[in-house]
C-alpha positions in Angstrom: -13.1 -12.8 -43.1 -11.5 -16.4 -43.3 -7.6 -16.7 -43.1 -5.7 -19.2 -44.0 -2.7 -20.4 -41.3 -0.3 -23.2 -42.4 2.2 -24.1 -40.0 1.0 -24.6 -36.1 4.4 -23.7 -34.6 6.1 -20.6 -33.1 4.8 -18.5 -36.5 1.7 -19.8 -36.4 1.0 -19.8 -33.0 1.7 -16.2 -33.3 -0.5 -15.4 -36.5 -3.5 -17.2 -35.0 -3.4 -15.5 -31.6 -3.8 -11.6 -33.5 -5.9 -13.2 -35.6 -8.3 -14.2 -32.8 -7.9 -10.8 -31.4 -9.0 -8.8 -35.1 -12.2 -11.1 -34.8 -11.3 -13.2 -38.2 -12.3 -16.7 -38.7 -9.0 -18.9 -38.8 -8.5 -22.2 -40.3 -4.7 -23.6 -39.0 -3.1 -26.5 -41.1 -0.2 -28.6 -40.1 0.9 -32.0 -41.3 1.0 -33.1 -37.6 -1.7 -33.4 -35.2 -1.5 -32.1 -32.0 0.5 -28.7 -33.0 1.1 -25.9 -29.9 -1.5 -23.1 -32.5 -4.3 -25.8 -32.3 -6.0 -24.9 -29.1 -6.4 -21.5 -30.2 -7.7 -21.8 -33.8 -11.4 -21.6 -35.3 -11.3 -24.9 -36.9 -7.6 -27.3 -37.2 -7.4 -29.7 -40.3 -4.5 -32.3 -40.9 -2.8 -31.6 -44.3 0.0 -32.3 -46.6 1.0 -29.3 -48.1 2.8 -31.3 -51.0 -0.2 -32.4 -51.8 -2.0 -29.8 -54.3 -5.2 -31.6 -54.4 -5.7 -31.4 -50.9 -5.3 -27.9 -50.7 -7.8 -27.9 -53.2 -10.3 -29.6 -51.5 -9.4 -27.9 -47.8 -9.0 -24.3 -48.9 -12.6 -23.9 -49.8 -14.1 -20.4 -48.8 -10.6 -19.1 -47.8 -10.1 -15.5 -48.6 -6.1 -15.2 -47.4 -3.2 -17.7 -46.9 -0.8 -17.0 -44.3 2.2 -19.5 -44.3 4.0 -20.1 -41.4 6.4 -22.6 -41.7 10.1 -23.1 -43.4 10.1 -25.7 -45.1 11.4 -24.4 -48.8 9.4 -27.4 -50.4 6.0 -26.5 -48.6 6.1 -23.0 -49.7 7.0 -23.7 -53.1 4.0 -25.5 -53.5 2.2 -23.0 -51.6 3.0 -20.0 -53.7 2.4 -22.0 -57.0 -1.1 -23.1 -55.8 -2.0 -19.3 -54.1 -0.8 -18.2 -58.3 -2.6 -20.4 -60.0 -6.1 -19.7 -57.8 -6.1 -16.4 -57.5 -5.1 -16.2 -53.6 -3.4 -14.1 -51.6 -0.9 -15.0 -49.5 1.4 -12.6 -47.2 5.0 -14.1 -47.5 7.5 -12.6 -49.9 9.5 -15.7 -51.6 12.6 -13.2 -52.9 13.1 -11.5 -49.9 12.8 -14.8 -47.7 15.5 -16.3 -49.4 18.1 -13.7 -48.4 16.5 -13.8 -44.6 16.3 -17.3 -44.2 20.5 -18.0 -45.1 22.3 -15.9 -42.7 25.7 -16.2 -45.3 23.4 -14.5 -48.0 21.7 -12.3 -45.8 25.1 -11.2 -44.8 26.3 -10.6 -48.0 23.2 -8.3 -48.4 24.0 -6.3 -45.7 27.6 -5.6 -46.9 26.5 -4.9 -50.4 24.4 -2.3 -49.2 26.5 -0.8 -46.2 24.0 -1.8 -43.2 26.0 -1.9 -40.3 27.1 -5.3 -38.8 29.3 -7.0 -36.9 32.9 -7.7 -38.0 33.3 -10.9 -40.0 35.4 -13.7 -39.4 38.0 -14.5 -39.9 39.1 -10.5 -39.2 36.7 -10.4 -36.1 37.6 -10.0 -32.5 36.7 -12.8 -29.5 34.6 -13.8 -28.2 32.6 -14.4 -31.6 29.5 -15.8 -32.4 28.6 -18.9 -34.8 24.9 -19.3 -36.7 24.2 -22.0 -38.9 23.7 -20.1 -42.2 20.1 -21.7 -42.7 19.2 -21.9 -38.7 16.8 -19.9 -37.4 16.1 -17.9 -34.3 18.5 -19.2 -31.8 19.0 -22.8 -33.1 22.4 -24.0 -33.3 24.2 -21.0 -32.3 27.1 -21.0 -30.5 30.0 -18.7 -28.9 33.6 -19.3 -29.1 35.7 -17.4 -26.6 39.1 -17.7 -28.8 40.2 -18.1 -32.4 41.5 -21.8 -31.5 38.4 -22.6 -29.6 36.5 -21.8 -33.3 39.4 -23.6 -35.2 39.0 -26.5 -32.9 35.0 -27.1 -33.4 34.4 -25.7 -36.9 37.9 -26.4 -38.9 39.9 -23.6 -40.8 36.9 -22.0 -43.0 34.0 -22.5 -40.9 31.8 -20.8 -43.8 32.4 -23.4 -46.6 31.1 -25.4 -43.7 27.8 -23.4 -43.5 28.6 -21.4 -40.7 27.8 -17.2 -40.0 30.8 -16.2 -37.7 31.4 -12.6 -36.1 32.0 -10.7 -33.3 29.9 -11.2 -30.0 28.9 -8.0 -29.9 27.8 -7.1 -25.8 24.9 -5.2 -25.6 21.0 -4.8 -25.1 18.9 -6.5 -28.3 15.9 -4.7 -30.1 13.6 -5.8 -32.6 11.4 -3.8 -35.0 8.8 -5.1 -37.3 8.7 -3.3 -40.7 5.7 -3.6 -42.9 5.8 -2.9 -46.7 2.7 -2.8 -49.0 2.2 -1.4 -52.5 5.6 0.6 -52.2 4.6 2.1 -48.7 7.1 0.9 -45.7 6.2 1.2 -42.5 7.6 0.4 -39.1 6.1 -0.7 -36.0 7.1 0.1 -32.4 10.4 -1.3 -31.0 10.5 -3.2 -28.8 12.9 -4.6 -26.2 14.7 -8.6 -26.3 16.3 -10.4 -23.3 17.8 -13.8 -23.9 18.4 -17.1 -22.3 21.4 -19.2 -21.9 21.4 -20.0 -25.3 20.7 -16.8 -27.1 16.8 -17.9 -27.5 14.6 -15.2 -26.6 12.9 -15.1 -23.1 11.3 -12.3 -22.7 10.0 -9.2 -24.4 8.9 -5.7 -22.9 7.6 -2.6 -24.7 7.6 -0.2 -25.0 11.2 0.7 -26.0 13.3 1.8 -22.4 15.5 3.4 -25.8 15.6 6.8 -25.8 13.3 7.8 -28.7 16.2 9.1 -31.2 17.7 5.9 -31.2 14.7 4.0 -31.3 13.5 6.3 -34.6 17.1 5.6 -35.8 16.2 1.9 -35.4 13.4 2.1 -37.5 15.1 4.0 -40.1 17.7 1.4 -40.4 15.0 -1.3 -40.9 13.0 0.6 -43.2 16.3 1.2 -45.1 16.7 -2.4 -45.2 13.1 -3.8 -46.3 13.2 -0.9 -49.0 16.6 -2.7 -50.3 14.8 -6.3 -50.3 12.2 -4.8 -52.6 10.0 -6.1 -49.7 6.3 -7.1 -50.1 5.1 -8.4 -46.4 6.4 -8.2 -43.2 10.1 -8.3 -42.0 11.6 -7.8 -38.7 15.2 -7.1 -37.5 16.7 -7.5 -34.8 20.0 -5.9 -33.6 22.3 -4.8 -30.8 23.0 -1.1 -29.4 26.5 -0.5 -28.2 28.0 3.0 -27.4 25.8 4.8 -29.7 25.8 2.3 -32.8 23.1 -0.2 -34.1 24.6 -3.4 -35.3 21.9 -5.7 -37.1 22.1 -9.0 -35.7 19.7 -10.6 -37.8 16.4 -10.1 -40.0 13.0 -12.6 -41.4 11.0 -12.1 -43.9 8.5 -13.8 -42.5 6.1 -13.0 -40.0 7.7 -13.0 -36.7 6.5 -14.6 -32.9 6.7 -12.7 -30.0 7.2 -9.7 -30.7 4.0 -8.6 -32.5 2.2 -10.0 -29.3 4.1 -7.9 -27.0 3.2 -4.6 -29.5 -0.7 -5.3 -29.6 -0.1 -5.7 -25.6 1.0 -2.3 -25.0 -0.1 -0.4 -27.9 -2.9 -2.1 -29.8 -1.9 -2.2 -33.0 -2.5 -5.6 -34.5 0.0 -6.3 -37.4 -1.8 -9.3 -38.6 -4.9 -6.8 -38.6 -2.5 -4.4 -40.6 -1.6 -6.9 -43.4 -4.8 -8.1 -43.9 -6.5 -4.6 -44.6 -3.8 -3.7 -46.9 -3.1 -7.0 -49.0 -7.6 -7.3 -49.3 -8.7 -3.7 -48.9 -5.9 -2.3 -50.3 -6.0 0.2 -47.7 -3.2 3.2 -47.7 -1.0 1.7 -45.1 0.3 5.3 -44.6 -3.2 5.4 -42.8 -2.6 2.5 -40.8 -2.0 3.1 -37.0 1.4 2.4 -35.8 2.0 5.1 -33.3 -0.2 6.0 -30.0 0.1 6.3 -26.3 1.7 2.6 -25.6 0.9 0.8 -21.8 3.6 -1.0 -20.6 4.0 -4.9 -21.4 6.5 -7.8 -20.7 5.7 -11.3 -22.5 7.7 -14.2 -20.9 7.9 -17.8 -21.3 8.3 -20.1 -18.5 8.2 -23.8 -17.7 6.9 -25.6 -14.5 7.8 -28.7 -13.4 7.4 -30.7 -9.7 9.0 -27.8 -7.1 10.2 -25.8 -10.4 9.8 -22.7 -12.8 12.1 -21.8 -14.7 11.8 -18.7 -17.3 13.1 -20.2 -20.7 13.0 -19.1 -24.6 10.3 -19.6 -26.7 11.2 -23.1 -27.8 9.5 -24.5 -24.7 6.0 -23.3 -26.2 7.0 -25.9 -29.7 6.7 -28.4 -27.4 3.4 -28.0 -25.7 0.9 -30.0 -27.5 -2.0 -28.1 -27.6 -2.2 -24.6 -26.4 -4.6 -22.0 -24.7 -5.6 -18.9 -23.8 -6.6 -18.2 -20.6 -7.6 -14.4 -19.0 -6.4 -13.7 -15.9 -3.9 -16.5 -15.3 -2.7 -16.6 -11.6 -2.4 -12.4 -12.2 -1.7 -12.3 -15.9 -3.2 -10.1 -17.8 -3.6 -13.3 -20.2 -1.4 -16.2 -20.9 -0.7 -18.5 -23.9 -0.6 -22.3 -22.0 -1.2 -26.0 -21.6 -1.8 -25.9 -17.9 -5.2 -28.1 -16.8 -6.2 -29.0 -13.5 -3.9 -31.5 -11.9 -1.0 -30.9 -14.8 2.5 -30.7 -13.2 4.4 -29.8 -15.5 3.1 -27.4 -18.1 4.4 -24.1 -20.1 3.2 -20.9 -20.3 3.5 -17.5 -22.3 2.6 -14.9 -19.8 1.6 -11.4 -21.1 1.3 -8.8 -17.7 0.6 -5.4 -18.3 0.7 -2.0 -16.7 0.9 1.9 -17.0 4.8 1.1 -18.0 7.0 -1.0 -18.1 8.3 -0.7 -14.4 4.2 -1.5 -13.3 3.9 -4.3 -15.7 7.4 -6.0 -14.8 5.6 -5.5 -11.0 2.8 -7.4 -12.2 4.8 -10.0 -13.7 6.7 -10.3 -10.4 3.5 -10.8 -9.2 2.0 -13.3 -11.0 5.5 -15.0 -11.0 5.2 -15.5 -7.3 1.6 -16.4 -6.6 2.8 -19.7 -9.3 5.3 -20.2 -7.1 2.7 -20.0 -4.0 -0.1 -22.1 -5.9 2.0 -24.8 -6.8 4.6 -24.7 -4.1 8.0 -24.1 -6.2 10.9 -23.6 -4.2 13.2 -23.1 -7.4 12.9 -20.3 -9.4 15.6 -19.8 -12.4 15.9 -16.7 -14.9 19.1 -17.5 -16.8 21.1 -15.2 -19.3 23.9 -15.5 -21.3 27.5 -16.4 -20.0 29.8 -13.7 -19.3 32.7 -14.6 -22.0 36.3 -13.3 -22.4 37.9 -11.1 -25.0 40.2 -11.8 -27.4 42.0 -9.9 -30.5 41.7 -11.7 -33.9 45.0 -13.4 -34.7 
């Protein structure tokens, strides 16, 4: 089995590392060279995706394409050369479009009644702004009154491209949602913590939920990838406040972290998932997405001289070339540039346990024997602000 990755970031990253795991044969592309994926890939070639006779040449002997990337203009060309050769490729064009503009995704939800939070401008404070075509945490931004928002994004901050609603308070979940030949399916939920800026940090599963609200999670997101007409993967993401789901956000796409953090605890490999159902056209009612789960917690951090510092994901986009490495410092494996003699590095670590509460002990663990190795006297785990409330106007 050879797949097909293009795009060596975050997405890719994420595709190549299950990948590796399911035993395929992997073949990353990017149009830059080093990219973070590329340490941990079969074989990495330069390309242009714009260019269709390239991918004629460097697709050779590929039996899947799995894109990873954003860039509207890349997967355009990729779609139209996967139709006109006969290839699959797991990425649902319609359905993207709607994920990837938070003002249209928005407008989705609404048309179908999902529950989210209140829109400006009849939302309370403090509220939160997204760049309609941003994604993850880039660019967003928390105003903590209606003259704060006024003052930094004008009177109609939508014709400006902005999502704005209420901050809602309250712990984050993701679910991934698969959806194959008409058959949806949803993966275990698992639980987000965020940086300073709203990027994620940190994931743990299984669910600390209680497991009503987690199956009413899943049948939310189910709901939703049966309204996109889905064919792929989705995940959503949303908050849990006095009883209530509010979605947040969702990608069509195939997401980062979060299917790492589910293979940790469970084993079920959703890149393994896809595969067998797009090529072997297997009854992904079959497919395992339940089982006794171990605990995990996946965590980014970044070392420099005297430092760590636990950070979102967007520290791993800037590695150049990353590893994996068994055992790191206590780990049960890590995702990193470290080398002898390095620094300042970054690191994805992945500790595991009977639960959660014994894998967060390993973590602490390994945390503190980085610390010891490398002598850093700082240590930072930042969250969000605490922000004031406001009534809209």
């Amino acid at each position: 089995m050879k797949i097909a990755v293009v795009g060596g970031a975050l997405q890719g990253l994420e595709v190549i590392y299950l990948a590796k795991k399911a035993g395929f044969e992997t073949l990353l592309f990017d149009r830059k060279d080093p990219v973070p994926a590329a340490g941990l890939c079969g074989e990495f070639r330069q390309l242009d995706v714009l260019d269709p006779g390239a991918l004629d040449q460097k697709m050779k002997g590929v039996d899947l394409v799995f894109p990873a990337l954003e860039s509207p203009a890349a997967l355009a060309v990729l779609h139209r050369w996967a139709a006109q050769n006969g290839m699959p490729i797991i990425h649902d064009p319609d359905a993207y479009a709607v994920s990837s503009s938070k003002i249209a995704s928005d407008k989705f939800f609404r048309e179908f009644g999902f529950p989210v939070p209140a829109p400006w401008p009849g939302c309370n404070f403090p509220a939160i702004a997204k760049p309609s075509g941003g994604s993850g945490s880039r660019g967003i931004r928390v105003f903590a009154s209606h003259s704060e928002l006024r003052h930094a994004l004008g009177d109609d901050p939508l014709a400006g491209g902005w999502m704005v609603q209420s901050f809602v308070p309250g712990p984050t979940y993701s679910v991934e949602v698969m959806r194959l030949q008409g058959i949806t399916t949803a993966f275990p939920v698992t639980d987000l913590h965020m940086d300073a800026v709203y990027d994620c940090k940190r994931v743990s599963a299984p669910s600390r939920l209680p497991a009503a609200a987690q199956e009413d999670l899943k049948a939310l997101s189910i709901a939703i990838a049966n309204a996109l007409d889905l064919d792929g993967i989705m995940d959503v993401e949303a908050v849990y406040q006095d009883g209530v789901f509010k979605v947040l956000e969702i990608d069509a796409r195939f997401p980062s972290q979060t299917p790492a953090a589910v293979y940790g605890s469970c084993g079920i490999n959703m890149v393994a998932a896809l595969v067998e159902g797009v090529l072997e056209k297997k009854d992904t009612n079959a497919l395992p997405v339940e089982g006794i789960c171990r605990g995990t917690v996946l965590e980014h951090i970044r070392v420099t001289p005297g430092s760590l510092v636990v950070a979102g994901e967007h520290v791993l986009a800037e590695a150049a070339s990353l590893a994996l490495e068994p055992g790191f410092f206590g780990a049960q494996e890590a995702i990193t540039d470290y080398g002898p003699g390095k620094t300042s590095w970054t690191a994805t670590l992945i500790c595991t346990g009977e639960d959660v509460d014994a894998a967060w002990g390993r973590r602490n663990a390994t945390v503190s024997e980085i610390q010891r190795r490398f002598g850093l006297k700082h240590y930072e785990d930042p969250h969000p602000a605490a922000i004031r409330t406001e009534a809209p106007p």
